[in-house]
C-alpha positions in Angstrom: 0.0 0.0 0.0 2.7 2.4 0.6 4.1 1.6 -2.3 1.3 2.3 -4.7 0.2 5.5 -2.5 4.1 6.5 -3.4 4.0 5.9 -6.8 -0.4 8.0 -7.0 1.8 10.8 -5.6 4.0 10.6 -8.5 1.7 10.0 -11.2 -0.9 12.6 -9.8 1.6 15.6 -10.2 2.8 14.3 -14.2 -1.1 14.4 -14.8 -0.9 18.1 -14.0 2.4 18.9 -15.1 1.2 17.3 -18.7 -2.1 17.8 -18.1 -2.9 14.1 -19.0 -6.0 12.7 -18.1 -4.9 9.2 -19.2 -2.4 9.1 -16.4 -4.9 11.1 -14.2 -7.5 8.3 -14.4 -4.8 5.8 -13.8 -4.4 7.6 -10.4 -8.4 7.2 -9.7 -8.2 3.9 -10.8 -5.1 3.2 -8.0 -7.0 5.1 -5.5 -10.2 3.0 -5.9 -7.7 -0.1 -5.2 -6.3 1.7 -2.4 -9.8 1.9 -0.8 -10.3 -1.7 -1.6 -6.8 -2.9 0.4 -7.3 -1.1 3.0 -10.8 -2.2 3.7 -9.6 -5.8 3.1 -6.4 -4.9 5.5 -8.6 -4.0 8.4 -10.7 -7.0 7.8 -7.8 -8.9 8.5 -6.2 -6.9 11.7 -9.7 -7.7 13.0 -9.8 -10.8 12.2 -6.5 -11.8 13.2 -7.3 -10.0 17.0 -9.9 -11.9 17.5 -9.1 -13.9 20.8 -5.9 -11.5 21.8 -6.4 -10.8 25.6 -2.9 -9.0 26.2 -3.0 -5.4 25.4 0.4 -5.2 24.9 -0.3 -7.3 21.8 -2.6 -4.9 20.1 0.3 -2.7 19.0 0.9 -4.4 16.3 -2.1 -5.0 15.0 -2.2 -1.1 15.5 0.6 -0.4 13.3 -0.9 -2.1 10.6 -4.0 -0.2 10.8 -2.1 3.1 10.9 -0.1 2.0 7.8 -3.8 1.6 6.2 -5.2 4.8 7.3 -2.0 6.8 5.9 -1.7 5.3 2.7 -5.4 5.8 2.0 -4.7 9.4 3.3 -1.9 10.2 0.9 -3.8 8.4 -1.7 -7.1 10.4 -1.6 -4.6 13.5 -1.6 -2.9 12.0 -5.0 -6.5 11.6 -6.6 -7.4 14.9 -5.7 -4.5 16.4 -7.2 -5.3 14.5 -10.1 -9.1 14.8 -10.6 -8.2 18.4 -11.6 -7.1 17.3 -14.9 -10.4 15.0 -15.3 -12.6 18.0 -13.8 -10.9 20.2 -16.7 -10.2 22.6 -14.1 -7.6 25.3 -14.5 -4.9 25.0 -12.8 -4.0 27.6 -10.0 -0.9 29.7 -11.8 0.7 29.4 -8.0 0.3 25.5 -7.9 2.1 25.6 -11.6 4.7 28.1 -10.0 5.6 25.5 -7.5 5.9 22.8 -9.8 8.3 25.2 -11.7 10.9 25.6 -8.6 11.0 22.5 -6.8 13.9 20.6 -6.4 12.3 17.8 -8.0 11.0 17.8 -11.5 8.9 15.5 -13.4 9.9 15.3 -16.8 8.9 12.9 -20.2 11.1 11.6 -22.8 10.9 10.0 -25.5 13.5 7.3 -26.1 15.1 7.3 -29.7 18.9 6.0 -29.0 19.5 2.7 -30.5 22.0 2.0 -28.0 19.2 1.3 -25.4 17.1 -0.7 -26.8 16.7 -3.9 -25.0 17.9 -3.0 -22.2 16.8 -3.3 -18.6 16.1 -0.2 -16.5 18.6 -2.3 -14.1 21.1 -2.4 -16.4 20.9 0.9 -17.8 21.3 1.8 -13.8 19.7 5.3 -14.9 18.5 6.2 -11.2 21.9 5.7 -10.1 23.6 7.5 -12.7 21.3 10.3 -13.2 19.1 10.5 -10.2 15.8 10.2 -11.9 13.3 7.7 -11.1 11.1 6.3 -13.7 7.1 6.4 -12.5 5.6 5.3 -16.3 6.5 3.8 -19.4 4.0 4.7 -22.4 4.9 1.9 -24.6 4.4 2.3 -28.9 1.2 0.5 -28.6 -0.1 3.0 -25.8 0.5 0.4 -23.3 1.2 2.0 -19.8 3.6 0.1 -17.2 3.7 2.2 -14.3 6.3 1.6 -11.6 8.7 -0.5 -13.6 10.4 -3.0 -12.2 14.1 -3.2 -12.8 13.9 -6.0 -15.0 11.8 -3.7 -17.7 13.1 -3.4 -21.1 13.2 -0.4 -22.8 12.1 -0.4 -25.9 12.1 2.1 -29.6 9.5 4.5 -28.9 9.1 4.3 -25.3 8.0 7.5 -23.9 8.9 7.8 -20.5 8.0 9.6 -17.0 10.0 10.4 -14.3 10.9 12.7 -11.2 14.6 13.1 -10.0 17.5 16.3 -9.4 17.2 19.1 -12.1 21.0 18.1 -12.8 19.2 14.7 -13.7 17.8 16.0 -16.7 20.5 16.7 -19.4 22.6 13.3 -18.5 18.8 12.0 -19.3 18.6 13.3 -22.9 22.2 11.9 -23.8 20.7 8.3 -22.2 17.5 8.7 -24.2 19.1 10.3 -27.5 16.7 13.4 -27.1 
């Protein structure tokens, strides 16, 4: 859960920053899933307490619920973020503002150099080399994979999303050939 709530954060702000209401309903779709685990995780916190007499023993079962409750919290904050771009809402010129001077950026790329092709997001160790993180790949076919694994190939024609360092960005375009 706190993995997917991670990655709604992620996708939610390149909805707005490409105003893309195919990876906004992506997030909706995620955030009904969210509600959906954590109403199947407190099923099973209750259902696993059943017969606990110690109250010392409740504080795990506590922990799990808190780790519910916060990734549905930072989940219904990604959505919201995102429904703007469904709503067709404007966005706030101070919300785009900050999006313009954080650290972070969110950026999309299409991948053209041969040399890549093929290869693994593991092998092509592009978070460690350029500090960027890859949220989606948008494959030829209009495919999405979001939250690649490391074991993802990339492929001609990928287009891909990510957040990282401003300094991230140029050693990005030599990796991608854009």
């Amino acid at each position: 859960m706190k993995n997917i709530s991670e990655l709604m954060v992620g996708l939610s702000y390149s909805a707005v920053r490409f105003y893309s209401k195919e990876i906004a309903k992506e997030v909706k779709d995620l955030e009904e899933s969210m509600d959906r685990m954590k109403e199947e995780l407190e099923i099973l916190v209750i259902e696993a307490a059943r017969g606990v007499t110690k109250r010392s023993n409740f504080a795990e079962f506590r922990g799990l619920l808190h780790i519910a409750w916060s990734s549905e919290i930072v989940s219904d904050a990604a959505y919201e973020i995102a429904d703007v771009v469904l709503r067709d809402l404007p966005l706030h010129p101070v919300f785009l503002a900050s999006l313009e001077e954080s650290d972070e950026i969110i950026l999309k790329m299409e991948v053209k150099n041969a040399d890549i092709f093929d290869r693994t997001l593991k092998g092509l160790r592009i978070e460690t080399r350029t500090g960027m993180f890859i949220l989606a790949i948008r494959r030829r076919d209009g495919r999405w994979v979001y939250n690649p694994a490391g074991d993802a190939e990339i492929r001609n024609g990928d287009l891909l999303i990510m957040r990282g360092p401003r300094e991230g960005e140029e050693k990005m375009r030599e990796i991608c050939g854009g």
